[in-house]
N, CA and C atoms as an extended XYZ file, in Angstrom:
210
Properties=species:S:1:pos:R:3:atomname:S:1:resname:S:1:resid:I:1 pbc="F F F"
N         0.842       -1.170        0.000 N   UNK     1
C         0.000        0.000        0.000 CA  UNK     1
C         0.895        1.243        0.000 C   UNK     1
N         0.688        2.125       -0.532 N   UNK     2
C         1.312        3.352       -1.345 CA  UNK     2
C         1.397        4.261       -0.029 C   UNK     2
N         1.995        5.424        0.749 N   UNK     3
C         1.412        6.190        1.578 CA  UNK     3
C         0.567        6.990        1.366 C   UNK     3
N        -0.301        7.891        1.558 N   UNK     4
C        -0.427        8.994        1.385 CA  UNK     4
C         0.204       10.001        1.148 C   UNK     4
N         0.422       10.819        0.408 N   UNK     5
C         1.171       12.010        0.230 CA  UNK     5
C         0.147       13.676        0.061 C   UNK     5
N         0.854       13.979        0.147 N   UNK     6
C         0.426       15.819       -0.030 CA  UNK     6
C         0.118       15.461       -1.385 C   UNK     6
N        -0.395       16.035       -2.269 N   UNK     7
C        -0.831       16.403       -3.506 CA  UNK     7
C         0.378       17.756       -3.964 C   UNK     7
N         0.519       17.221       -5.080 N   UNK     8
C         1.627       18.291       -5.519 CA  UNK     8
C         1.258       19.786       -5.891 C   UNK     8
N         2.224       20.093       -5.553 N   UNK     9
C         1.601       22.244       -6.197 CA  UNK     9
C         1.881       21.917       -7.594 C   UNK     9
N         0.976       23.425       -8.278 N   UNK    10
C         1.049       23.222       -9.619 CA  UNK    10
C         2.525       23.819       -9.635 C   UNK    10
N         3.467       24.403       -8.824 N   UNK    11
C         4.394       24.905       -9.336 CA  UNK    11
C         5.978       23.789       -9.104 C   UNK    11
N         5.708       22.360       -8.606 N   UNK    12
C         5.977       21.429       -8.334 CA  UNK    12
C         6.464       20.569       -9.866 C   UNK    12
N         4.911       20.141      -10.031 N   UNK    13
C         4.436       20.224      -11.467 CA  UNK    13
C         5.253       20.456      -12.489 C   UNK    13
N         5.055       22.103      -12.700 N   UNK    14
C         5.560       22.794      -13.551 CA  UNK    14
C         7.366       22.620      -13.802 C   UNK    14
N         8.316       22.115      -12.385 N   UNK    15
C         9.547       22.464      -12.524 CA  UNK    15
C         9.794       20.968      -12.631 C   UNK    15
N         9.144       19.818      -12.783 N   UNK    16
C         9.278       18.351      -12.911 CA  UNK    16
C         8.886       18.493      -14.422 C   UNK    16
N         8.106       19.231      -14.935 N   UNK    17
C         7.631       18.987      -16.324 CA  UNK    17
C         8.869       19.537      -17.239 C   UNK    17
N         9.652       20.710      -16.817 N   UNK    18
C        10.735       21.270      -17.552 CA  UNK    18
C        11.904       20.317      -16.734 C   UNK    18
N        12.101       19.678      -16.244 N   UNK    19
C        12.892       19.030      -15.954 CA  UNK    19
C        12.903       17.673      -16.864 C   UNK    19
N        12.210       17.619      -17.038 N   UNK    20
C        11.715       16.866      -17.902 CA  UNK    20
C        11.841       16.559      -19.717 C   UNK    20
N        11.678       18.133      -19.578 N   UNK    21
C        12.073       18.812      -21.255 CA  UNK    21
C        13.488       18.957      -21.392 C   UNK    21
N        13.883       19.810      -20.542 N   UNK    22
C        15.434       19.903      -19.970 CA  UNK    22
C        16.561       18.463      -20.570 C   UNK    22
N        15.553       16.832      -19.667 N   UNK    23
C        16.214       15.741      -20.330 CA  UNK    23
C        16.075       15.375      -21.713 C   UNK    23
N        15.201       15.737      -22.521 N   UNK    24
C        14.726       15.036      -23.512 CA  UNK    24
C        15.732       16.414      -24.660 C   UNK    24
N        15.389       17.393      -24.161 N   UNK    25
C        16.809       18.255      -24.885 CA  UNK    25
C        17.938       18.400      -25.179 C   UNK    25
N        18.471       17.593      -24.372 N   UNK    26
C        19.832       16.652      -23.946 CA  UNK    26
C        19.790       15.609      -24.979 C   UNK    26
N        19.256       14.625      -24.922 N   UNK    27
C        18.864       13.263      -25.576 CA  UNK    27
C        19.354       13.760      -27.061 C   UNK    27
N        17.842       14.675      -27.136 N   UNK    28
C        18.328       15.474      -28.709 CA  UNK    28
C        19.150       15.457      -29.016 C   UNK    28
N        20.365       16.773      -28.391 N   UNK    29
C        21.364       17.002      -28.498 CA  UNK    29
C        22.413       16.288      -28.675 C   UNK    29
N        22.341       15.130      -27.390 N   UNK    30
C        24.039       14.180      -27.667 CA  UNK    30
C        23.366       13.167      -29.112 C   UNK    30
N        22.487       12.802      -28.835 N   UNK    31
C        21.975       12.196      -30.609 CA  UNK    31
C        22.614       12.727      -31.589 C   UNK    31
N        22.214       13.950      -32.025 N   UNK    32
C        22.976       15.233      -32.979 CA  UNK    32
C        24.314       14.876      -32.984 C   UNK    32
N        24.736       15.115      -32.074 N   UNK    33
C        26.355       14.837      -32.150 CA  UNK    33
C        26.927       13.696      -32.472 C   UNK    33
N        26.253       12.766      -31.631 N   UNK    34
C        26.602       11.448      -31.861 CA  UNK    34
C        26.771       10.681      -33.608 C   UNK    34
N        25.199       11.234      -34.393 N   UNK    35
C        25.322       11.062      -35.538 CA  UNK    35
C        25.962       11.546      -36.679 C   UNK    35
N        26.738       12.645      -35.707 N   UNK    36
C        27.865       14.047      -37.203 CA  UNK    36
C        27.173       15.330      -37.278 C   UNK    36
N        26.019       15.367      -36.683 N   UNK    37
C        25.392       16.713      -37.330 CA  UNK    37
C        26.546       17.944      -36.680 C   UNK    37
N        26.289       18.604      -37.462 N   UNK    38
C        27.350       19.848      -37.321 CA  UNK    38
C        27.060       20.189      -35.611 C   UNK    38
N        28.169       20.566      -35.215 N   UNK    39
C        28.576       21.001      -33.853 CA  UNK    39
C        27.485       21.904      -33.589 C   UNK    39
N        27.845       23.271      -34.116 N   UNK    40
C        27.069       24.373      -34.455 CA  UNK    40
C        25.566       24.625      -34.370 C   UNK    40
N        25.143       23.716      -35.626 N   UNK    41
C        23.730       23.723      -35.674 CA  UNK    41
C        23.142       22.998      -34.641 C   UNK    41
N        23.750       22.067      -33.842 N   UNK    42
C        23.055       21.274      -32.672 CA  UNK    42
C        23.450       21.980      -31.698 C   UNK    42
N        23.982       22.530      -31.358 N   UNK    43
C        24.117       23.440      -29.978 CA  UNK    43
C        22.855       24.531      -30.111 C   UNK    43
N        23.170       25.080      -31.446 N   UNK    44
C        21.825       26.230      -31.763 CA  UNK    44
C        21.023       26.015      -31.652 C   UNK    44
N        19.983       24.839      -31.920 N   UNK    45
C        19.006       24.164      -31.516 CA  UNK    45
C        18.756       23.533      -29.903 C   UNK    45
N        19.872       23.413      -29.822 N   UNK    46
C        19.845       23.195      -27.973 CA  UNK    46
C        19.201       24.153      -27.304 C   UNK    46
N        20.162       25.095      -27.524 N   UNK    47
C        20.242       26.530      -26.809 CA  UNK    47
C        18.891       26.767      -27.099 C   UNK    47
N        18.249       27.197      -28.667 N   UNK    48
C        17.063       28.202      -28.447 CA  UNK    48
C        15.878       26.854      -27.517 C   UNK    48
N        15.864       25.414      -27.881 N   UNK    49
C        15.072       24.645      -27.225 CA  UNK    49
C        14.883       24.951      -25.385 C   UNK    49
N        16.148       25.593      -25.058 N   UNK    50
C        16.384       25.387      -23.733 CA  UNK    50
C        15.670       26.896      -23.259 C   UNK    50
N        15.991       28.108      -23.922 N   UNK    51
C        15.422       29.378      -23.979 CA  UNK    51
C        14.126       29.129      -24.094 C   UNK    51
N        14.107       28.542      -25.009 N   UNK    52
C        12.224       28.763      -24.555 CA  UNK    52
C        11.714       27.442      -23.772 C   UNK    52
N        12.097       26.433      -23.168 N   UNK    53
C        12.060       26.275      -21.860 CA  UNK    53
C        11.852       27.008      -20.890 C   UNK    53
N        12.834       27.571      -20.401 N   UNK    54
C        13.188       28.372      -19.620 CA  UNK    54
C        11.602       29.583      -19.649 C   UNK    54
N        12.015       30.339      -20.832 N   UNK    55
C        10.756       31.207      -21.077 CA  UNK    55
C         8.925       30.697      -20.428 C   UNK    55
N         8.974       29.767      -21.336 N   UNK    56
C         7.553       28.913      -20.688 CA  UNK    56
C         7.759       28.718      -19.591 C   UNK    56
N         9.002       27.897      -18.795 N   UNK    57
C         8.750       27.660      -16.921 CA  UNK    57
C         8.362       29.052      -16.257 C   UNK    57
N         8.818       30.167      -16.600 N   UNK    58
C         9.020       31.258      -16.438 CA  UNK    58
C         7.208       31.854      -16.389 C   UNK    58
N         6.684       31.834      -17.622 N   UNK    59
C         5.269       32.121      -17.424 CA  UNK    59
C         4.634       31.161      -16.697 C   UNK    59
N         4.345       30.087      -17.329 N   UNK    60
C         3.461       29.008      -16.443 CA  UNK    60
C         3.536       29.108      -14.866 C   UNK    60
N         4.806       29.444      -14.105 N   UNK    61
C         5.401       29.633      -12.805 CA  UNK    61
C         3.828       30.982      -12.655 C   UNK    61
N         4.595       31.924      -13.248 N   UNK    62
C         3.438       33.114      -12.987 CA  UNK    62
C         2.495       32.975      -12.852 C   UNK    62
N         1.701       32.138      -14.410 N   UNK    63
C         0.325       32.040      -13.862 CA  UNK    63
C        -0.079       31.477      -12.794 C   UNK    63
N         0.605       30.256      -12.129 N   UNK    64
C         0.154       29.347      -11.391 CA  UNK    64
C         0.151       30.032      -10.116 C   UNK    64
N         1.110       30.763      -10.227 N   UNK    65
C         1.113       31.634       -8.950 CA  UNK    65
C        -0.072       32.969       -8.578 C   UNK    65
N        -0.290       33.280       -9.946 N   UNK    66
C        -1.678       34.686       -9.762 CA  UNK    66
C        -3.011       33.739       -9.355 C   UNK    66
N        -2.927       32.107       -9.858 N   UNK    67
C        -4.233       31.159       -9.451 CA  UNK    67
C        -4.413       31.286       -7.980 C   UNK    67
N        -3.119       30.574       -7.589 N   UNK    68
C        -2.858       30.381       -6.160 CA  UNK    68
C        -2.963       31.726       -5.196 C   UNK    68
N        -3.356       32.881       -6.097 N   UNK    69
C        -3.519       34.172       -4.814 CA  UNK    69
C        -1.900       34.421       -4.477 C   UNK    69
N        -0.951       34.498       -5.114 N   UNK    70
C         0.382       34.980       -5.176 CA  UNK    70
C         0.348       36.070       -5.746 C   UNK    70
């Protein structure tokens, strides 16, 4: 039998879900490399993937927080 737990915040959530993206951006990335794709163009694609990560945790954080009376 499982314990009970707290129920997660949405802002819990939110930093497990980009943590999430975070890995699978990675994955991408050493793939890219792994197969020859240019250095360059796979970092560039990293990077802006990770920026707008970042960007979205960034709002979603907000909203969840104006829900919650923050």
């Amino acid at each position: 039998m499982m314990p009970d737990r707290e129920p997660r915040s949405a802002a819990e959530i939110i930093e497990s879900a980009f943590e999430d993206r975070v890995r699978d951006l990675f994955k991408v990335f050493a793939e890219a490399v792994y197969t020859g794709e240019p250095e360059a163009a796979s970092t560039a694609r990293f990077r802006r993937g990770l920026e707008s990560a970042k960007r979205v945790r960034a709002m979603a954080l907000a909203a969840a927080n104006e829900l919650e009376g923050g």
